[in-house]
C-alpha angles and dihedrals in degrees: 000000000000098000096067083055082055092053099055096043091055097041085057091044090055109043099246095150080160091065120106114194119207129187131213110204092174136025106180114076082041118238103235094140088061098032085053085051107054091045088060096036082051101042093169106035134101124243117229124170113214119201123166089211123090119284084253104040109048134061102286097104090047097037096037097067092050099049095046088054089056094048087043093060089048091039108239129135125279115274131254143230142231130169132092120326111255121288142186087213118063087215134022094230092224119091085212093050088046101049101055085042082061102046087043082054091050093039082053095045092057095035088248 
């Protein structure tokens, strides 16, 4: 939920007016029908998925093969992804840590 907030406000904050930000309310069932319409609305673009969770705690390994399958059948390349780096811990316990984790997560999203 509020990462997607945090997207719009930095890709505002940065400019990227190139930038098309797509939210995913609901995973399971999975979403192919609307995955499959904006790559074909967004012919050009590259898919990210942005998740604020660890590489290894949120939705990407259940999302990312999905996805893929959908791109795959309207040939475009595999998504990425952009988010924190995997972690044994689900937060670093320090405001400064957490902070330029976050920022490194924004500069990612928008490929800074």
């Amino acid at each position: 939920g509020q990462v997607y907030y945090d997207l719009i406000k930095e890709r505002e904050k940065k400019g990227a007016d190139d930038v098309v930000i797509c939210r995913v309310e609901q995973i399971a069932p999975f979403p192919w029908d609307h995955v499959e319409r904006w790559a074909d609305k967004y012919p050009n673009a590259d898919f990210k998925w942005c998740q604020e969770e660890h590489f290894n705690m949120g939705a990407w390994f259940y999302v990312a093969p999905r996805i893929n399958r959908v791109l795959m059948k309207v040939e475009r390349p595999a998504v990425e992804y952009a988010g924190r780096a995997p972690s044994a811990s689900t937060a670093t316990g320090h405001l400064g840590a957490h902070n330029r984790e976050y920022a490194a997560f924004m500069d990612e999203a928008f490929g800074f």
